[in-house]
C-alpha positions in Angstrom: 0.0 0.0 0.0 1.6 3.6 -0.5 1.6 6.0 2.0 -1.3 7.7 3.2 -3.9 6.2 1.5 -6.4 4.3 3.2 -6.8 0.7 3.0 -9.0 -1.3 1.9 -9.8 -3.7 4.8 -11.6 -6.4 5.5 -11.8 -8.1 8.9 -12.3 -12.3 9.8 -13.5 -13.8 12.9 -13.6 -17.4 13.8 -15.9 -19.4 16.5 -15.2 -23.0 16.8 -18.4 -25.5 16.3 -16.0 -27.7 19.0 -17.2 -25.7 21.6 -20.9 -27.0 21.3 -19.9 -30.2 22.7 -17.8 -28.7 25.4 -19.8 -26.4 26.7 -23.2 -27.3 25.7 -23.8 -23.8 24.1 -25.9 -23.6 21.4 -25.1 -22.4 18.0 -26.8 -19.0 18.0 -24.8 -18.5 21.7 -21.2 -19.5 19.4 -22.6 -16.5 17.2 -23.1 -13.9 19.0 -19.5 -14.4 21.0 -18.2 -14.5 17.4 -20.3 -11.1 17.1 -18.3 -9.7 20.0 -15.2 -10.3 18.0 -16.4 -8.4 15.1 -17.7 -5.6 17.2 -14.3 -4.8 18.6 -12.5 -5.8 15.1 -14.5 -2.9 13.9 -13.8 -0.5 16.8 -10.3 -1.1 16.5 -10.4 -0.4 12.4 -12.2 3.0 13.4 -9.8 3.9 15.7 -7.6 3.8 12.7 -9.4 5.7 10.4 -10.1 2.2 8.5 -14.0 2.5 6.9 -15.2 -1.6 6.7 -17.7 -2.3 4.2 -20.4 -4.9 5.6 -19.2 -7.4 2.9 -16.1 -7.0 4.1 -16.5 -8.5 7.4 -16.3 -12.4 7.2 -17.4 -14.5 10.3 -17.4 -18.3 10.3 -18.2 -20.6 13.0 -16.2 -23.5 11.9 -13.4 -25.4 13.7 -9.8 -24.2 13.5 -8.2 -27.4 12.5 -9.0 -27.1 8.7 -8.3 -24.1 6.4 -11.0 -25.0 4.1 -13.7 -22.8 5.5 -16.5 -21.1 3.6 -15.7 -17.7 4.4 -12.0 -17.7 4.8 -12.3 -19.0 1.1 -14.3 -16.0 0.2 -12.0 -14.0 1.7 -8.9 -15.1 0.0 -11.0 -15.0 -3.1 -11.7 -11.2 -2.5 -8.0 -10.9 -1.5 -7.3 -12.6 -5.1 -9.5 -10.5 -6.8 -7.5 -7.2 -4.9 -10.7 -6.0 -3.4 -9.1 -5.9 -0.3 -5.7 -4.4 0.9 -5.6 -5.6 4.4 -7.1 -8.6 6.5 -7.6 -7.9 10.2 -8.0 -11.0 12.2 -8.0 -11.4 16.4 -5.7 -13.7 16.8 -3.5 -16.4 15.5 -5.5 -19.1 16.9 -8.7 -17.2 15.3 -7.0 -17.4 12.1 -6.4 -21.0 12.1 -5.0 -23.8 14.4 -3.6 -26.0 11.4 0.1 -25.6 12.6 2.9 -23.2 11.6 3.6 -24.4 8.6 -0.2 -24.2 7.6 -0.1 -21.0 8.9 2.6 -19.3 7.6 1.5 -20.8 4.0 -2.2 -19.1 4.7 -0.4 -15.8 5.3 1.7 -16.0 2.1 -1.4 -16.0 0.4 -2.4 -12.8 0.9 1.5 -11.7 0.7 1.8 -12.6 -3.0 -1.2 -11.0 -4.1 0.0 -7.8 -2.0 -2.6 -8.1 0.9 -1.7 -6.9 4.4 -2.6 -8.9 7.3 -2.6 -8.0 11.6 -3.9 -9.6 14.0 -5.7 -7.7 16.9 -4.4 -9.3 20.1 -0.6 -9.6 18.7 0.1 -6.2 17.5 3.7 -6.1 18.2 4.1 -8.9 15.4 4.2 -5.3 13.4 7.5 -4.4 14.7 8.6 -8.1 15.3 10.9 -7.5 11.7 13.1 -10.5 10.6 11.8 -12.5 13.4 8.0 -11.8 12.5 7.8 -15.8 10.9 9.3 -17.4 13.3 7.0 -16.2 16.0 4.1 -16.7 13.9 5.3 -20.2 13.4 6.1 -20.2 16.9 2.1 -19.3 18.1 0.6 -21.0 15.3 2.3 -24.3 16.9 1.1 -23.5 20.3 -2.5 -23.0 18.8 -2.5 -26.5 17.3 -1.4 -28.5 20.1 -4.0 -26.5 22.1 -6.4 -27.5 19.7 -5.3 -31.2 20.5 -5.3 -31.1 24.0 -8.8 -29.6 23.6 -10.1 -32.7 21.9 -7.9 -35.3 24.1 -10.2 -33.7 26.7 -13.2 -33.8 25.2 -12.6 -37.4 24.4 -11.8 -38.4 27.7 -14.9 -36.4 29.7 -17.0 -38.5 26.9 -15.7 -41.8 27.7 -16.1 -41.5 31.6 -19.7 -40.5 31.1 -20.5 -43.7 28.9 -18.3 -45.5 32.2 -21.1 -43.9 33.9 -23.4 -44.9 32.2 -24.7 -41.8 30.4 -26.3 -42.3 26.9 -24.6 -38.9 25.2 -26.1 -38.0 22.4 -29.9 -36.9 21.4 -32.4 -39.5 21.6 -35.3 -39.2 19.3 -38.2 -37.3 20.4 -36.1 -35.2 23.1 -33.4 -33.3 23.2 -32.1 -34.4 26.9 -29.3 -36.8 27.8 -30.9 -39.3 30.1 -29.0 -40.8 32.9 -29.8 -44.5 32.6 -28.5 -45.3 36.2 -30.3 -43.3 37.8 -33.7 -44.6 35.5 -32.8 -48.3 36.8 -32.7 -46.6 40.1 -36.5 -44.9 39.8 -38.0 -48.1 38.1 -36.3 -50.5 40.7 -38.1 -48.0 43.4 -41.5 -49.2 41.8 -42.0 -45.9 40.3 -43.9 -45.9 36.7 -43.1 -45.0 33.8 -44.9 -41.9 33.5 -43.4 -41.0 37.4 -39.9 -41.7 35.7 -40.6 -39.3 32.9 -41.6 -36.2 34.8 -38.4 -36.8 37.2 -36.6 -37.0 34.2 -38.1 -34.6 32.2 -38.6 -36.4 29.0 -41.4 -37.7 27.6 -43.2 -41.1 28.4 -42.3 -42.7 25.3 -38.7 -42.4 25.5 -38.8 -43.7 29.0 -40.7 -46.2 27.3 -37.8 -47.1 24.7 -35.0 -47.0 27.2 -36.8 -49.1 29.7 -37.3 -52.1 26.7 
């Protein structure tokens, strides 16, 4: 970009789908904290005189661990196309948890098609000079084996719950996990059925199915 002209920027914010089973949010919660990240992405762009165009702001709530995202790929298309001079992003792990070398390979992509990039929470990268790769590569590691450890432990809370013997998952006609100890416990007490269900709070039927 030369001097003193204004940019043409376009900002990208990433909520990971992961979280649903983690946290038990729903989608439309994953959204709006995505939302939050725009909001400030665009404060932060005013602060700097930068105008954002609506289609220029690109939100996907998509898991980190694959570059092949809907709208990063529009993005890079619009990069491609030199609709946009700059990409502001929040951070490295926002941008992708693939690993440096996936990383540092999405960032040449808007390099050779003379596209800017900064991330929001690691500003200094700006003045990091000769050593602004190697820390990139350096974060962009940390994010992936975060990323790992994230599903190690979402695989291992899974598995003592089945130990448990918690059916995960949605059975049809509700959207509640049911605890089938503590069922055995109610019907071995004599209770019904129907008792079971409003304890439960699931419909007689599908007290029905688990029981048979």
């Amino acid at each position: 970009m030369e001097p003193n002209i204004m940019p043409t920027v376009a900002i990208y914010s990433r909520m990971s789908k992961a979280k649903t089973q983690a946290t038990g949010k729903a989608l439309k919660d994953l959204e709006r904290e995505c939302l939050n990240q725009l909001l400030q992405l665009r404060e932060f762009g005013a602060s700097r005189g930068w105008t954002i165009a609506p289609e220029h702001e690109f939100l996907d709530v998509a898991s980190g661990s694959t570059n092949d995202r809907p709208r990063l790929n529009d993005l890079l298309a619009a990069a491609r196309r030199k609709e946009v001079d700059l990409v502001l992003f929040w951070s490295i792990d926002r941008w992708t948890r693939t690993g440096s070398r996936e990383c540092l390979n999405l960032l040449y992509e808007l390099e050779v098609v003379k596209c800017d990039w900064l991330s929001y929470s690691e500003q200094w990268l700006e003045g990091a000079g000769s050593q602004k790769d190697f820390m990139v590569a350096l974060m962009a590691n940390m994010a992936k084996q975060e990323r790992l450890r994230i599903g190690e432990r979402t695989k291992a809370g899974l598995a003592r719950k089945r130990a448990e013997g918690v059916v995960l998952g949605r059975p049809r006609g509700t959207g509640k996990i049911i605890d089938v100890s503590r069922l055995s416990s109610l019907r071995a007490q004599g209770l019904s059925s129907r008792a079971c269900s409003k304890l439960l709070g699931v419909s007689h039927s599908t007290i029905q199915r688990r029981a048979a």
